[in-house]
PyMOL Python script that loads the backbone (N, CA, C, O; Angstrom):
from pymol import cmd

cmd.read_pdbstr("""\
ATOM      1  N   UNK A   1     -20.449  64.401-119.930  1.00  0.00           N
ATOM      2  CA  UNK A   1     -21.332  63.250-119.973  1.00  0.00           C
ATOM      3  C   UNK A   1     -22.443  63.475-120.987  1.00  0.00           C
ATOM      4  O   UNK A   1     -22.865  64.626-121.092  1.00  0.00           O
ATOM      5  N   UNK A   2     -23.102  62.279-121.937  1.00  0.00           N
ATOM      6  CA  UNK A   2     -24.037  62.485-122.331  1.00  0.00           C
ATOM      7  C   UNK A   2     -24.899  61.690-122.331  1.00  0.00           C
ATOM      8  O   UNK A   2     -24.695  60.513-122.629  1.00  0.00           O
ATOM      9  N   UNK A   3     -26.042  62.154-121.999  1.00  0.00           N
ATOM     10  CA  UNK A   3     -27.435  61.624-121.487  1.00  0.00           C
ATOM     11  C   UNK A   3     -27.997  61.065-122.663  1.00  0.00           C
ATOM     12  O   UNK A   3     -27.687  61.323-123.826  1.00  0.00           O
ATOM     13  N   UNK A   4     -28.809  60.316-122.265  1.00  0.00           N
ATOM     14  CA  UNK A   4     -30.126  59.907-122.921  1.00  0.00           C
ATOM     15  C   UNK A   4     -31.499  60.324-123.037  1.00  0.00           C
ATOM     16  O   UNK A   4     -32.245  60.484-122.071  1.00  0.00           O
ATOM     17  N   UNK A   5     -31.886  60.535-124.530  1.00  0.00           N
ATOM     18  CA  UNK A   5     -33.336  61.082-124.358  1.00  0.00           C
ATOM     19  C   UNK A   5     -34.301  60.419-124.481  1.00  0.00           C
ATOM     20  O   UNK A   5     -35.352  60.992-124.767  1.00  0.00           O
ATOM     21  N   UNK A   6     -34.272  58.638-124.266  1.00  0.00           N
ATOM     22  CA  UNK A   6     -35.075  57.979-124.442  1.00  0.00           C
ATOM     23  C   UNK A   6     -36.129  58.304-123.129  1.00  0.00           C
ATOM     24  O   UNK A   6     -37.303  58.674-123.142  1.00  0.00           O
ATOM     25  N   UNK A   7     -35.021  57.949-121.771  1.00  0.00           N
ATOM     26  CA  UNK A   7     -36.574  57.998-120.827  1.00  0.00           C
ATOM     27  C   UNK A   7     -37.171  59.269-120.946  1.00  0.00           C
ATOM     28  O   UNK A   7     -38.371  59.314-120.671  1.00  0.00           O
ATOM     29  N   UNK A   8     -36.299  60.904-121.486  1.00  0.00           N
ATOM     30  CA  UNK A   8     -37.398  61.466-121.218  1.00  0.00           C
ATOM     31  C   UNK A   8     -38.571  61.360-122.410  1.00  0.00           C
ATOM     32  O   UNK A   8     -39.766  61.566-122.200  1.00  0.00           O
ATOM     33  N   UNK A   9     -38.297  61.189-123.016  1.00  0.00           N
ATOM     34  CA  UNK A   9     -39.258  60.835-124.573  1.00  0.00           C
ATOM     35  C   UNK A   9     -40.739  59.813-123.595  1.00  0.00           C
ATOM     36  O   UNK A   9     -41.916  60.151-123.470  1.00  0.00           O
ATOM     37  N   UNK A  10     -39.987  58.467-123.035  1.00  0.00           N
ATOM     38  CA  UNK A  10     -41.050  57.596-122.725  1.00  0.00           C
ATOM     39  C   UNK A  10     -42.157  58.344-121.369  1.00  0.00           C
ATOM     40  O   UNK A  10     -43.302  58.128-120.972  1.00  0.00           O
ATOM     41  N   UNK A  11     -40.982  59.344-120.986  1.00  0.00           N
ATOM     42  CA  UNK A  11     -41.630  59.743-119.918  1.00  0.00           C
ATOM     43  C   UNK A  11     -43.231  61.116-120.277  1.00  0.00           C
ATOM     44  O   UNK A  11     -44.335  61.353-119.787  1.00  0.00           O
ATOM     45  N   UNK A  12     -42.358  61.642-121.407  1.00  0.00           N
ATOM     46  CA  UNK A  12     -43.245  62.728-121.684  1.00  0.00           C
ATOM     47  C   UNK A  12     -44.468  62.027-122.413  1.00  0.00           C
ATOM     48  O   UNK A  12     -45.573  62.560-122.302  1.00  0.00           O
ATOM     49  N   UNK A  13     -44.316  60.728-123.238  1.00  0.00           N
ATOM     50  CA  UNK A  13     -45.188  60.279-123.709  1.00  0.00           C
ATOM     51  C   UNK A  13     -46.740  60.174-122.821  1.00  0.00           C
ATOM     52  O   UNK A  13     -47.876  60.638-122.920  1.00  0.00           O
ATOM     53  N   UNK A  14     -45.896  59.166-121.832  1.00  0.00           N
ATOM     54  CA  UNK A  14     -47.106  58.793-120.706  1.00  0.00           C
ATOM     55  C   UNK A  14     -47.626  59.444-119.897  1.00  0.00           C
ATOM     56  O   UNK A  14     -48.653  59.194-119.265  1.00  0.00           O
ATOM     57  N   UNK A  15     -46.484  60.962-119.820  1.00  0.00           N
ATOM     58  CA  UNK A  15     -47.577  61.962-119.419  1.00  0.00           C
ATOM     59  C   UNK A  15     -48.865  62.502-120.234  1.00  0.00           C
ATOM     60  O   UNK A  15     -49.958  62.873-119.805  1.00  0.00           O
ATOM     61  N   UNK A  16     -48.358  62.419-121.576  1.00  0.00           N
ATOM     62  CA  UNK A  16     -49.473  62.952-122.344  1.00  0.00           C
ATOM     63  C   UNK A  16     -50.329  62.109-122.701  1.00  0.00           C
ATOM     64  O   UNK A  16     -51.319  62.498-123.322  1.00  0.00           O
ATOM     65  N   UNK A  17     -50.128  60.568-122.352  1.00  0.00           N
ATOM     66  CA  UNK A  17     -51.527  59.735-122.171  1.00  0.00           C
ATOM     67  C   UNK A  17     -52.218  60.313-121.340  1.00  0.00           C
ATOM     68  O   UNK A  17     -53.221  60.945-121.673  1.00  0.00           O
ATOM     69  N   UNK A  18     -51.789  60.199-120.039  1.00  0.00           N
ATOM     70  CA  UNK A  18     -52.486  60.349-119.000  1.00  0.00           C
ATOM     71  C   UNK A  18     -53.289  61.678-118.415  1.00  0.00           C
ATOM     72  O   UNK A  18     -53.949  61.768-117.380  1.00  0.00           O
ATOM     73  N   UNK A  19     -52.977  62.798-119.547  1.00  0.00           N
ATOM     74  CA  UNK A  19     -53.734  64.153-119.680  1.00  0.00           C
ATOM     75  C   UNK A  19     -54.607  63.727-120.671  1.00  0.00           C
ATOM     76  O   UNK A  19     -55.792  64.052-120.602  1.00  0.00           O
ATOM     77  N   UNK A  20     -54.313  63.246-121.316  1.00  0.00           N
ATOM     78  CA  UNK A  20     -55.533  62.531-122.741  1.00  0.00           C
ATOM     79  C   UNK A  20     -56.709  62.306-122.034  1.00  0.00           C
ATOM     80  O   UNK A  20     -57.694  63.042-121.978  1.00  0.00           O
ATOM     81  N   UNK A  21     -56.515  61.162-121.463  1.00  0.00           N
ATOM     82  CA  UNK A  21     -57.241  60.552-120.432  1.00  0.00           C
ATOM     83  C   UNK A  21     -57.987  61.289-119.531  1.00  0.00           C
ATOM     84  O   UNK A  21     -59.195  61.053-119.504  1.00  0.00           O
ATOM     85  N   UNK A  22     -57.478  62.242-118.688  1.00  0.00           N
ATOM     86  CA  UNK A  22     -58.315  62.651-118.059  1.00  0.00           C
ATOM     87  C   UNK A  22     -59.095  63.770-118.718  1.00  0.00           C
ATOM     88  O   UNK A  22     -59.984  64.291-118.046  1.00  0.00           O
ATOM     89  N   UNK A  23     -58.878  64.195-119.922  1.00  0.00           N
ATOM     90  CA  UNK A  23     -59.702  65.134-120.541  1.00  0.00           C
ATOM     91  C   UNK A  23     -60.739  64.693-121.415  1.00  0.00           C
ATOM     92  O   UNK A  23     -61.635  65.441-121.807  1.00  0.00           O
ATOM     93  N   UNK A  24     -60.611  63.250-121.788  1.00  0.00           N
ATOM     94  CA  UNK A  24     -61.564  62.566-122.243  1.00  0.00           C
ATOM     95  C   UNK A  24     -62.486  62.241-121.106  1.00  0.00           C
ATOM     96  O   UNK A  24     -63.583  61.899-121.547  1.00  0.00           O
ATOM     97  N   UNK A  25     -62.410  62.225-119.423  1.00  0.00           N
ATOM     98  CA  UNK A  25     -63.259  61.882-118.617  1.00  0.00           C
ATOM     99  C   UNK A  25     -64.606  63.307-118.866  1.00  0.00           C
ATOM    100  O   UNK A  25     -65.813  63.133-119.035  1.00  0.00           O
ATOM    101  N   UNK A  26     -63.738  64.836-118.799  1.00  0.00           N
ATOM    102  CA  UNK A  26     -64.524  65.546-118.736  1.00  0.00           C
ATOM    103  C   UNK A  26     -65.234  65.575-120.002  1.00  0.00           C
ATOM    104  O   UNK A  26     -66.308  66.176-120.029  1.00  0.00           O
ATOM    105  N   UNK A  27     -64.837  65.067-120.959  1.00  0.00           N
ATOM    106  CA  UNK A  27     -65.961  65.004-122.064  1.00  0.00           C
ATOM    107  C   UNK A  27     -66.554  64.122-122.389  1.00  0.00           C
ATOM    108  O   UNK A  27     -67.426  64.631-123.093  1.00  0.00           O
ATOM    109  N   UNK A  28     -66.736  62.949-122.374  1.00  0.00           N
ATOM    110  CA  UNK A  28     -67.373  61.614-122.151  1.00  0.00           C
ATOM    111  C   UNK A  28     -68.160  62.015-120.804  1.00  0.00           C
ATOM    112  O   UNK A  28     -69.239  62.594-120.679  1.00  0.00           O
ATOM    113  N   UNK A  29     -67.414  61.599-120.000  1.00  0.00           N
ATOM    114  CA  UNK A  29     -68.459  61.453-118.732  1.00  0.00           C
ATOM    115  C   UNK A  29     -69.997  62.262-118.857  1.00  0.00           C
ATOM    116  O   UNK A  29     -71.082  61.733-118.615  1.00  0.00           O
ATOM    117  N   UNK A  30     -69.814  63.441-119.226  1.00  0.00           N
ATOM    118  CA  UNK A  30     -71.339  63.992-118.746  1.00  0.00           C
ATOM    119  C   UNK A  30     -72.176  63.599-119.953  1.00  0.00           C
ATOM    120  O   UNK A  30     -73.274  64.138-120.093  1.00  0.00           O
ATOM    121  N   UNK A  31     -71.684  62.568-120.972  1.00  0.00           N
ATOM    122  CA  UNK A  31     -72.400  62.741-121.905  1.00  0.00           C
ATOM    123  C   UNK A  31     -73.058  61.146-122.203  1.00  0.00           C
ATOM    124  O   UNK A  31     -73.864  60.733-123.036  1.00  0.00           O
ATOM    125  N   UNK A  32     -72.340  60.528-121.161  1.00  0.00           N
ATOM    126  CA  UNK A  32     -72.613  58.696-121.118  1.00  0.00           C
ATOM    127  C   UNK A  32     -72.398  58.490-119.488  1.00  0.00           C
ATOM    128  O   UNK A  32     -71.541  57.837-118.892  1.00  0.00           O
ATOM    129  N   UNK A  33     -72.988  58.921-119.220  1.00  0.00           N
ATOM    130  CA  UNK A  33     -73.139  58.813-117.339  1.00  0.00           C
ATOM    131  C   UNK A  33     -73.652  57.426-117.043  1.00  0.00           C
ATOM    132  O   UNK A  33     -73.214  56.688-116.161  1.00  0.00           O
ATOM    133  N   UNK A  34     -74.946  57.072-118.152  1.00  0.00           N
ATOM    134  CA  UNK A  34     -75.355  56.341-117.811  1.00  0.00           C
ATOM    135  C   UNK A  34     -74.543  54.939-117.889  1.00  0.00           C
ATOM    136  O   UNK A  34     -74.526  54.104-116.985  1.00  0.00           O
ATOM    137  N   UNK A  35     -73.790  54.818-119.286  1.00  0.00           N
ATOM    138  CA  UNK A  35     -73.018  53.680-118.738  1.00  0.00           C
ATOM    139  C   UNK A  35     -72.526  53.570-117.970  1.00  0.00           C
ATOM    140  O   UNK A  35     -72.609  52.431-117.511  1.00  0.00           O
ATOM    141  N   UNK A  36     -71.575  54.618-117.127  1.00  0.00           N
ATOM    142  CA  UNK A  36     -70.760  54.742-116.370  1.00  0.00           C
ATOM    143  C   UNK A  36     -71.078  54.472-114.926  1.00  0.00           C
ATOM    144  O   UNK A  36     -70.288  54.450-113.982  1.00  0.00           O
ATOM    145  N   UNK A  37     -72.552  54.242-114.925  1.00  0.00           N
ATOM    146  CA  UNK A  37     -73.606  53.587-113.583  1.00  0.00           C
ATOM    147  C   UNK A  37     -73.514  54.761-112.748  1.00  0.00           C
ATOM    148  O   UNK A  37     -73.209  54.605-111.566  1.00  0.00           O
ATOM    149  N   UNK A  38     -73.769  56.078-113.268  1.00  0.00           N
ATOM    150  CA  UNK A  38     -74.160  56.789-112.697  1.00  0.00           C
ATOM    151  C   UNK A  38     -75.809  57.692-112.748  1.00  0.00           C
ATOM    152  O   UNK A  38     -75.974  58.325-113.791  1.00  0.00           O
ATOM    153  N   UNK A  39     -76.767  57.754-111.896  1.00  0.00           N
ATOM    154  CA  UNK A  39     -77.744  57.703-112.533  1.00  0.00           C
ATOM    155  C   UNK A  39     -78.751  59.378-112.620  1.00  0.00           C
ATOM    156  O   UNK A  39     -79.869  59.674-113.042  1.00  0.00           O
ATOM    157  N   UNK A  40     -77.616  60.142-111.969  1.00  0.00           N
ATOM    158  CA  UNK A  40     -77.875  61.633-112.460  1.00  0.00           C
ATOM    159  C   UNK A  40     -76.842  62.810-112.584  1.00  0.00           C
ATOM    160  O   UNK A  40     -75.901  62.785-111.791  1.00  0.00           O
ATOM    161  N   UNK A  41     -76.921  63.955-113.595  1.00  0.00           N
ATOM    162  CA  UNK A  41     -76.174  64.458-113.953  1.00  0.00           C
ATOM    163  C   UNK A  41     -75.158  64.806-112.608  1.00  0.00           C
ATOM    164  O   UNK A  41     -73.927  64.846-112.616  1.00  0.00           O
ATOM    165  N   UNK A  42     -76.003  65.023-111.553  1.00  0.00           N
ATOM    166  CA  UNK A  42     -75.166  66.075-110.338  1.00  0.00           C
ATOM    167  C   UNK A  42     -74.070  65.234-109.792  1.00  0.00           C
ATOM    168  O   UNK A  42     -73.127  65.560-109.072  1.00  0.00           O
ATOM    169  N   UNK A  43     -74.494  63.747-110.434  1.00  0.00           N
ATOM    170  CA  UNK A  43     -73.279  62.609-109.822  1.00  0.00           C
ATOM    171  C   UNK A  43     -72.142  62.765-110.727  1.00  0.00           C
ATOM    172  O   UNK A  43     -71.027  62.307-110.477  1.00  0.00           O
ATOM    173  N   UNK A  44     -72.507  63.566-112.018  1.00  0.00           N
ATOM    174  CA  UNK A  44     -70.998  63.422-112.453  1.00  0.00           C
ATOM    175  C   UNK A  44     -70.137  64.369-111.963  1.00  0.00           C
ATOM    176  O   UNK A  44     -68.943  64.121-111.792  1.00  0.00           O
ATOM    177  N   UNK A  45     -70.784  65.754-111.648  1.00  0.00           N
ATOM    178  CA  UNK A  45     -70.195  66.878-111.181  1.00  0.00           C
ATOM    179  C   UNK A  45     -69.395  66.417-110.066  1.00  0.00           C
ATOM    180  O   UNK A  45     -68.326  66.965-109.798  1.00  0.00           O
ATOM    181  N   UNK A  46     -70.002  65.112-109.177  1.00  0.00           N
ATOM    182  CA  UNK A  46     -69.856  65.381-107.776  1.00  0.00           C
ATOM    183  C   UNK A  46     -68.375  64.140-108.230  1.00  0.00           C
ATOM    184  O   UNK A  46     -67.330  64.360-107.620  1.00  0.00           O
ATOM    185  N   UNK A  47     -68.373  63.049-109.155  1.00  0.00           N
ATOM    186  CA  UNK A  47     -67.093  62.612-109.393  1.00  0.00           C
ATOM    187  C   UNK A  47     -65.894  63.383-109.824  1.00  0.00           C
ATOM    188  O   UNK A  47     -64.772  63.126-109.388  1.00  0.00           O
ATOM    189  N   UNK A  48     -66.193  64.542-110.876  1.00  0.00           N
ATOM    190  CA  UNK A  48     -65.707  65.789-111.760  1.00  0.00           C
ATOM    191  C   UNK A  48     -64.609  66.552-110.606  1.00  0.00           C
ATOM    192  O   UNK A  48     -63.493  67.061-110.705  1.00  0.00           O
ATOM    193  N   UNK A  49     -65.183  66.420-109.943  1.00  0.00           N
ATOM    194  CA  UNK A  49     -65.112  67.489-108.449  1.00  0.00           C
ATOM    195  C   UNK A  49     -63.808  67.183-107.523  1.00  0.00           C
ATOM    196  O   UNK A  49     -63.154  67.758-106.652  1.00  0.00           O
ATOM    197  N   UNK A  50     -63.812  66.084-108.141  1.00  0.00           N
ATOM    198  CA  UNK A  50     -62.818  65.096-106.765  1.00  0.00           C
ATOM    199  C   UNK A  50     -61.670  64.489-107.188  1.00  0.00           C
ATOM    200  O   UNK A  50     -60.982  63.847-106.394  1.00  0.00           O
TER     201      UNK A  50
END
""", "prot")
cmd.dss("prot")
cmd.show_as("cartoon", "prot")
cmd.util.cbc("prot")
cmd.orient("prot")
């Protein structure tokens, strides 16, 4: 039999959005909290955290 490497292609893609993503939280976030309606540093830790 031979497979297809499309889904894993689409699959690995959207994994590596979704690590993008959360590594842009840890670097954004502590640095624009305030947009983010948070209104002190220890609140980002305490989102960071969870």
């Amino acid at each position: 039999m031979r497979y297809s490497r499309r889904p894993v292609i689409v699959l690995s893609l959207i994994t590596a959005l979704c690590i993008i993503g959360d590594s842009m939280l840890y670097i954004a976030l502590p640095i624009y909290y305030n947009e983010a309606g948070l209104s002190t540093l220890w609140h980002v830790g305490l989102v960071l955290s969870h």
